[in-house]
Structures are given as C-alpha cells and as structure tokens.
N, C-alpha and C positions, 0 to 999 in steps of 0.2 A: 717610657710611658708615652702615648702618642697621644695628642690633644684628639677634643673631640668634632668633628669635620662644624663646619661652621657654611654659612653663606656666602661668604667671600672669603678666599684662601681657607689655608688646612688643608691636609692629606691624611687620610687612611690609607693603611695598605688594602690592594683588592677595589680600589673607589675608581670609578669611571672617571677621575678629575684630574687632570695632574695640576701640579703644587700653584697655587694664585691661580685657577681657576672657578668660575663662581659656581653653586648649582644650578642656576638659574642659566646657565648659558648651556650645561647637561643637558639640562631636562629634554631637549628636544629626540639627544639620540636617546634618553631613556625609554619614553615614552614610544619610540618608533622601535625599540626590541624588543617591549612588551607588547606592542600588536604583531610585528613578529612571528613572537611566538603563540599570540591568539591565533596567529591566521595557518598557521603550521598544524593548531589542533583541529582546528577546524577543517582542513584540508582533508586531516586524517580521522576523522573521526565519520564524515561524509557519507563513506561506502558503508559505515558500520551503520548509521542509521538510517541511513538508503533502506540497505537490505531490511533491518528491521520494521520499517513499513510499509516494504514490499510483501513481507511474507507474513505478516502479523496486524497490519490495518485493513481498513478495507478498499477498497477495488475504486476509488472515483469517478471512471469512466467506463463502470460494469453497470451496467441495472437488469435485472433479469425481473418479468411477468409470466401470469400462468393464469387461460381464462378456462372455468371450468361451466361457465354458461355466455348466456347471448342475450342482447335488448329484444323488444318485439320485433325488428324487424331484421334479427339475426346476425347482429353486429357483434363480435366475441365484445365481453365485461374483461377486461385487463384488469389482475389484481397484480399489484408489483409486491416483490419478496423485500421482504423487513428484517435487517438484523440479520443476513448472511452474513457469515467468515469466513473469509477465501482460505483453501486448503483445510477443511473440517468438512467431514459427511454431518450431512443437517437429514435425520430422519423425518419422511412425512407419512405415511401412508394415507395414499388417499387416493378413492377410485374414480373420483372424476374429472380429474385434470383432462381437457382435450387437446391444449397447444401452451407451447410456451414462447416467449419472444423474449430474445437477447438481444441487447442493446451492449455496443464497446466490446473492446480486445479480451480475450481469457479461452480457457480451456473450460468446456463443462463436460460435469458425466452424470448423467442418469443410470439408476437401476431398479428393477424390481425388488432387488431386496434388501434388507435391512442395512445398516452401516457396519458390519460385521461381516456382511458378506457381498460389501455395496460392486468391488469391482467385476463379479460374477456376469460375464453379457450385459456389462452395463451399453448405455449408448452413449459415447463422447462427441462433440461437438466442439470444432475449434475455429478460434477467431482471432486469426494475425493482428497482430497491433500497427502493422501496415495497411490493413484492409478495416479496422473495424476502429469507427471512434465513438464517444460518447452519444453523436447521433445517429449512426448507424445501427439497425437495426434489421435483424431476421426471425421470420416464425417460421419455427416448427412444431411438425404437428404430433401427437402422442400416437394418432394413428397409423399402424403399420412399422410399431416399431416395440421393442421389448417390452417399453412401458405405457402401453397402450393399454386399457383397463384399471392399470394401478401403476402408482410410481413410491416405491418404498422409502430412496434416497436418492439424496444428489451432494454432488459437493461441487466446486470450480475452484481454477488459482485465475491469477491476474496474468 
C-alpha cells in the first residue's frame, strides 16, 4: 500500500517527483506541460478555425454598394449592402440598380437570374487581395453588361 503523496516527500508511482521531492519545487515543470500542451491545441486547431471564418463569417475588408438614383446635382446616393454572406446567392430582383462599388479583395458575380439559375452569363468581377484592400475601391456600372435593366442575384466569397 503506498502512502498518499504529501508536500514534502512521498512517492506515487507515475508522479512527476521522485522520492524527498517537494511539489512545490514540481509545480514549475507542471505547469509549463500543461501550457505545452495548450499551445499544441492551439497551434492545431488554428487552420481549423481559420478556414471556418474564412468561409462562413463575413468578409472584413469587403464592402459592396449599389446606387440606384443621384442628388440633384447628379451625384450617385450609395447605398451599401447589409447582412451579405460570403459564398450564398442573395436574391434581389430589382430593376434599377445603375452601378455598384466594391470596396476590398473577393470575387463577385452578378446575374440576371434567380439563385437557382444565378451562374447562367452571370458577370464576375474579381479583386486580388494584393491589389484590393479595405480602402480600395472600384465602380462599375450595370450598364452594358448582362445585368443592366435588372440584376436577379449576386453572390461573392472573400
């Protein structure tokens, strides 16, 4: 029967201490293998919640607008998009979008039609995360392009 581990001396078998060892002198290497092995889940766990709010949150350094009128003295009214999710067709139908501006890195596509049949002649637009950052910013315009009249769906990723 083996005593039971005590503060100063005692052995268990399996115990970090050997025999006249106190735990108080342990504790340091304990304590530095359970960070350890904190910093080993953490290391590995990284790319896993990367990716998942890569491909499942939303975009930071994306903002997409779309002005569908002007001030009086013909200035486009930018209204920016609320409550996109990147990689999901977002149905709109609406016939009078004129221009949209993107702001930061993604890929978008436009289509005239529904999210069911969004990739049909949609129009993509894309924007290197080397060329494009949160202040960066390009318009284009609805006109002269599929979705010129009406724009059904769009969807973007990051």
């Amino acid at each position: 029967l083996e005593p039971p581990c005590t503060l100063h001396g005692g052995s268990r078998s399996g115990s970090n201490r050997t025999p006249g060892q106190s735990l108080i002198a342990v504790a340091p290497r304990l304590a530095s293998a359970a960070g350890m092995s904190r910093l080993a889940l953490l290391i590995l766990a990284a790319p896993v919640v990367s990716a998942l709010v890569t491909t499942t949150g939303k975009c930071p350094s994306t903002t997409i607008f779309y002005t569908d009128s002007e001030n009086a003295a013909g200035t486009a009214l930018w209204t920016k998009v609320e409550g996109a999710t990147p990689d999901t067709c977002t149905p709109v139908g609406q016939h009078t979008i004129k221009s949209f501006k993107i702001c930061g890195p993604g890929t978008f596509s436009l289509s005239r039609m529904s999210c069911n049949n969004h990739e049909y002649k949609a129009v993509v637009w894309e924007h290197p995360k080397t060329a494009y950052t949160v202040d960066t910013c390009k318009v284009y315009q609805a006109a002269g392009t599929n979705v010129e009249g009406y724009l059904g769906s769009y969807s973007f990723s990051c």
